[in-house]
N, C-alpha and C positions, 0 to 999 in steps of 0.2 A: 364922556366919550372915551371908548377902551381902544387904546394901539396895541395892534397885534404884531411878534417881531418872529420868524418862521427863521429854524435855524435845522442844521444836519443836514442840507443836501451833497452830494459831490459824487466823485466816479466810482463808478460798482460793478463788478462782471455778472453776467447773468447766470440766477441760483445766489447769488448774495445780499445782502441784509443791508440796510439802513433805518436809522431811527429819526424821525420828525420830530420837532418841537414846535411849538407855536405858545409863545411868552406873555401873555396882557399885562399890560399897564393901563392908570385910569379907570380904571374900573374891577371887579368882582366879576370873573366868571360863569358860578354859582348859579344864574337865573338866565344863563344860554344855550343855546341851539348852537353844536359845534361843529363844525365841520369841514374836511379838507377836499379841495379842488386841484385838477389839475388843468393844463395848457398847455398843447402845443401849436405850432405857428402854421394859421391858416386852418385851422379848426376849432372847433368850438369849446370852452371852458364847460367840463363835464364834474358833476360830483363823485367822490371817491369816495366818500366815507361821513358819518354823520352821528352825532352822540346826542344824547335830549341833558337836561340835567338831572335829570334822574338815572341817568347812565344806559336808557337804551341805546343800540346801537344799528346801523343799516351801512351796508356795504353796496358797491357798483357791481352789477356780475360778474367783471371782468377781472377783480381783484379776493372775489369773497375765499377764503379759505387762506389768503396768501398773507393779507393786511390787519393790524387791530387797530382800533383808534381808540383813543383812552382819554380821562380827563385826571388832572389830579388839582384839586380846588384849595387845597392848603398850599400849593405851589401858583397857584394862577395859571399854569399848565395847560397843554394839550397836547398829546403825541400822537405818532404815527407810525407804529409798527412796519414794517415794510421787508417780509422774506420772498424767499423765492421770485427775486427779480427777473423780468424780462425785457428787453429790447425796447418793444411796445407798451414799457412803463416811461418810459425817457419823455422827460414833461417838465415844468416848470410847476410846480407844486404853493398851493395859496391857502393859506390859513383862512378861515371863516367863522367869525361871530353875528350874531342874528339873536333880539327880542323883539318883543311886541313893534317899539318904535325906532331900530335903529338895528342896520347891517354894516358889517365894518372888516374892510379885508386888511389882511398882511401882505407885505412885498413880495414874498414868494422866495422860495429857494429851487436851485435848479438840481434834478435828481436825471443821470443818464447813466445809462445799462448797456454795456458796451465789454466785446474783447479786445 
C-alpha cells in the first residue's frame, strides 16, 4: 500500500509560481497512473494534471500551457509545476496514485492565489 504526502502549497499573488510535490512511501511509483487533483468547497474534485509511467502527460484546459506535472522515479517523486497563477486556481490540491488494483490519495495541500 503506497502513502502519498503532498507538500508546497501556500500563499502566492496572481502571475506567481509554486511547485507541487507529492512524496510515496510503501511502495514504487514506477508502474502508476499519476495524478494531481484539485478541490474547492462545494464543488466537485476535478483533475488537473495526469502522467502515465511512461511519462505521457494530459493537462485540464483550464491549466494547459500554465502547469507541468513531472515524475522523477529515483526520488519516488511527483511534481507539479504551477506558473502563471490565478485567483481561480485557489483549491486544495490532492496527489493521486492509481494501478490496475489500487487508487490512493494524499492529504492535500492548500494552494491560494490572492493580492
Amino acid at each position: 500500500q503506497v502513502q502519498l504526502v503532498e507538500s508546497g502549497g501556500g500563499l502566492v499573488q496572481p502571475g506567481g509560481s509554486l511547485r507541487l510535490s507529492c512524496a510515496a512511501s510503501g511502495s514504487l511509483l514506477n508502474m502508476y497512473i499519476m495524478g494531481w487533483y484539485r478541490q474547492v468547497l462545494g464543488k466537485q474534485r476535478e483533475l488537473v494534471a495526469v502522467i502515465t509511467s511512461g511519462g505521457a502527460t494530459n493537462y485540464a484546459d483550464s491549466v494547459k500551457g500554465r502547469f507541468t506535472i513531472s515524475r522523477d522515479n529515483a526520488k519516488n517523486t511527483v511534481y507539479l509545476q504551477m506558473n502563471s497563477l490565478k485567483p481561480e486556481d485557489t483549491a486544495v490540491y490532492y496527489c493521486n496514485a492509481k494501478t490496475v488494483g489500487a487508487i490512493q490519495w494524499g492529504q492535500g495541500t492548500q494552494v491560494i492565489v490572492s493580492s
